[in-house]
N, C-alpha and C positions, 0 to 999 in steps of 0.2 A: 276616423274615431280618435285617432293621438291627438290629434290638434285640440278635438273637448275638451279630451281627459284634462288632459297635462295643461292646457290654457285658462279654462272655467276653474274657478276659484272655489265652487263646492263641489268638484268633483277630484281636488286634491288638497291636501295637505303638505307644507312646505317644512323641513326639517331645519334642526339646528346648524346643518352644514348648506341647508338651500337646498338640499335634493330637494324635488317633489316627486309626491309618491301616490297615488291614485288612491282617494281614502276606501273605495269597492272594491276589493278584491274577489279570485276565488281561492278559497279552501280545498284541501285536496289530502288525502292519507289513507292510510291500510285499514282506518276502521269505518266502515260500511262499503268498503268496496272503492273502487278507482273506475273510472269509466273514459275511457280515450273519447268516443265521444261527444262526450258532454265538453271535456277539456276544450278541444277543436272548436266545437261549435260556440263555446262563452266569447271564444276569443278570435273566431270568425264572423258571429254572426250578431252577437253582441255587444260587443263594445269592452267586454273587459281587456284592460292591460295589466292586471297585476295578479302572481299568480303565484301564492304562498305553498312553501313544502316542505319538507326533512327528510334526511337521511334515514330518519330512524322509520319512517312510510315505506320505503321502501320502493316509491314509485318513480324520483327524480330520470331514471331511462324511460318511461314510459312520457314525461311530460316534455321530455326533448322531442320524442317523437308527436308528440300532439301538436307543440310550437310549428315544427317543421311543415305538417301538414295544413295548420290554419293559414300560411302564406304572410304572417303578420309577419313586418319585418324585427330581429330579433332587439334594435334599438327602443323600439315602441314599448318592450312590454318589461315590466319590472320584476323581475327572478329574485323571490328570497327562499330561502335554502338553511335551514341549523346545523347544527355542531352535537351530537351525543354527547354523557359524560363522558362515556367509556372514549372518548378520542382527546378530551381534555389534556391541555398540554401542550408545551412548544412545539414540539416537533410532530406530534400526532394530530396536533389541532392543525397545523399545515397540510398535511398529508389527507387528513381530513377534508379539508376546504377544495383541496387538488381533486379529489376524486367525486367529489360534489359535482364539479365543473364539468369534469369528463363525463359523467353518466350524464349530465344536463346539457350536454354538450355545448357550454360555451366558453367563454376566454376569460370571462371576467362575472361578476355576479354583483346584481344592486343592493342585495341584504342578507346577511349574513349574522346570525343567534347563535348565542349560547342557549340550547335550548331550556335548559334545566338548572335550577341550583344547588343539583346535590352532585356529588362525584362518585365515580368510580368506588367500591370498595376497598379499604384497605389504603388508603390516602389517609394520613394523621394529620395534616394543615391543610383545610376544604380553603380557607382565604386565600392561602399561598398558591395554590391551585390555579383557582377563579382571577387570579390575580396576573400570572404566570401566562394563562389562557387569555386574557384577554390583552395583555402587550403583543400577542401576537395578533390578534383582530386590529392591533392598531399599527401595527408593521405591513399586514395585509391592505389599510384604507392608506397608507400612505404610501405604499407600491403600485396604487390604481388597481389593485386587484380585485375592489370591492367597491361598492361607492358610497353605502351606511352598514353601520353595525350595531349590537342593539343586543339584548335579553332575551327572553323568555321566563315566563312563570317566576319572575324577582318579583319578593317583597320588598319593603324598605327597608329591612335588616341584610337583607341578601346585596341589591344595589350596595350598600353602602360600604359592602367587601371590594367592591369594584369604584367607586367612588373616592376611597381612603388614598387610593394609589395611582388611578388612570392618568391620562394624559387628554386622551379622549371620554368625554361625556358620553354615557349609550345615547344614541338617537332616538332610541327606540326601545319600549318595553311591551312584550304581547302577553296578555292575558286572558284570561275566562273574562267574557264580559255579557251579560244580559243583566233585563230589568232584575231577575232576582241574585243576582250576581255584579252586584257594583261597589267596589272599593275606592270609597269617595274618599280616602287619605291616601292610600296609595297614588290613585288618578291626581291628587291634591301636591302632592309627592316629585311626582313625576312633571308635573307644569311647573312648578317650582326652581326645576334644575333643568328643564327646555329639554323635558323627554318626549318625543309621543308616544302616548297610551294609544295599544293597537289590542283590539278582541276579537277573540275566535269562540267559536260556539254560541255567537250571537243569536241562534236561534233555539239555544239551551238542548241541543241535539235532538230538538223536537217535541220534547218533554214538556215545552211551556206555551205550544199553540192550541193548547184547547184552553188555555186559563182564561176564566171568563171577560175579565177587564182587559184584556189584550181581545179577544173575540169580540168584545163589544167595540171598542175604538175602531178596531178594523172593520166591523158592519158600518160605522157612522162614516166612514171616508170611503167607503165600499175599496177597500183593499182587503189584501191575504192577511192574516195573523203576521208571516214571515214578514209581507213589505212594510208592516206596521215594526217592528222590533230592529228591522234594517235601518227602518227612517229613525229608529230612536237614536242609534247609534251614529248616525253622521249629523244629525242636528246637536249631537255632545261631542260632535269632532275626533269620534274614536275610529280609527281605520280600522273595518270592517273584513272580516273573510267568510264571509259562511262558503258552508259544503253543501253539494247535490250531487248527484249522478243521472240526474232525470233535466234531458235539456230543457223542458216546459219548466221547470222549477228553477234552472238555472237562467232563464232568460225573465221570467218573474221576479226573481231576487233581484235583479238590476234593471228594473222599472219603478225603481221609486227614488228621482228625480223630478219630477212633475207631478209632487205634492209636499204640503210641509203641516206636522203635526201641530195643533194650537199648544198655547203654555199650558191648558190645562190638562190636555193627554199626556204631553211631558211629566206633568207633575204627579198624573198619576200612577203611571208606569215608574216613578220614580221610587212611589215609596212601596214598590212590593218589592224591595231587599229584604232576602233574608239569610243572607251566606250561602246559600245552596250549592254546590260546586255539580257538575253533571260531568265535568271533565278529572283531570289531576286536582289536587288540593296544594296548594305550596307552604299553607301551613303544617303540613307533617314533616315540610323539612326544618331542622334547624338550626 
């Protein structure tokens, strides 16, 4: 299965430092549940290598142990892992990253977020912060303890607290991303300065597979709702993580490699934006 991934040119995405990074991943966190599982088997019996999480899930000990049991060797599979506010900071964003590892149990991690761009409470300089925090992400990629680093939920005003000062360019920005959630300046944004735009909730937490015009696409290619909004997603080159706890759902989510949408289902899927957020909103931060 690594040899696809990581070899086949639409089954990754290659970073500003040349990492490549499986553009399918799986999603994984505290809200609807965690399932060992499902974990095991995406990555036993499917073919996933990339296998997105947070500290603030709460599950990083549970997905060491799933790793463990799929028998995948741990070189194969790409571990990204966030940073909370509440650990923002030189020394706690270290400490942080430290205990990441140990619950994940390994030595070194492929991606590594700021999950969020607000801080801690009671912080008077959120820039100096952000800023502070992320010279240590770039102390961390340059001691090999990490191999990209990258955002979370940054808009362009947020980036560009980290941009004013970096040394390192994030690699990487993950967002809300579906058809009714698509930030074509931001994504616009982010190509611009050789970020990848990476979405979660691609499948708008469920909320958007009865919508007609996505039901009807997926009747015409006789696919799911989910592999129609999956395939949207990697035909606009956004690394993908949807979530499942149902292995039937997780081994469906990554069958959709052997089809490709026309421009005009793209197009039409395109223009049902409407701001919707189903997840956080990053504009209530400011």
């Amino acid at each position: 299965m690594m040899v696809d991934v990581y070899t086949n040119p639409e089954k990754h995405v290659v970073l500003s430092n040349n990492v490549k990074v499986p553009i399918l991943g799986l999603g994984t966190s505290h809200d609807g549940g965690y399932s060992h599982d499902a974990v095991v088997y995406a990555l036993k019996n499917c073919g996933y290598r990339h296998v997105d999480t947070a500290k603030r899930y709460g599950c990083e000990r549970y997905i060491a142990q799933a790793v463990k049991a799929s028998d995948v060797p741990r070189e194969e599979i790409f571990l990204a892992t966030k940073c909370w506010p509440t650990d923002y900071g030189a020394l706690t964003t270290k400490e942080a990253f430290k205990g990441s590892c140990q619950r994940l149990g390994v030595d070194y991690l492929d991606m590594y977020l700021l999950h969020w761009p607000e801080v801690r409470s009671g912080v008077k300089d959120r820039k100096q912060l952000l800023q502070e925090t992320w010279r240590t992400l770039e102390v961390l990629l340059d001691e090999e303890q990490v191999r990209v680093i990258g955002v979370s939920n940054f808009l362009e005003r947020h980036l560009e607290m980290i941009l004013d000062e970096c040394s390192v360019t994030p690699h990487v920005n993950q967002c809300e991303f579906h058809p009714f959630n698509n930030p074509k300046k931001l994504r616009q944004f982010c190509a611009e300065r050789n970020i990848q735009f990476e979405g979660y909730c691609p499948l708008g937490n469920g909320q958007i597979l009865s919508n007609p015009q996505i039901q009807e696409i997926a009747d015409q290619h006789s696919r799911s709702p989910a592999q129609v909004l999956i395939r949207w997603n990697l035909q606009n080159r956004v690394v993908c993580i949807p979530k499942s706890t149902k292995e039937h759902r997780v081994k469906e989510n990554f069958q959709v490699f052997d089809f490709v949408l026309p421009d005009s289902a793209m197009a039409n899927l395109e223009i049902l934006h409407n701001d919707i957020h189903v997840s956080w909103d990053p504009n209530q931060v400011p």
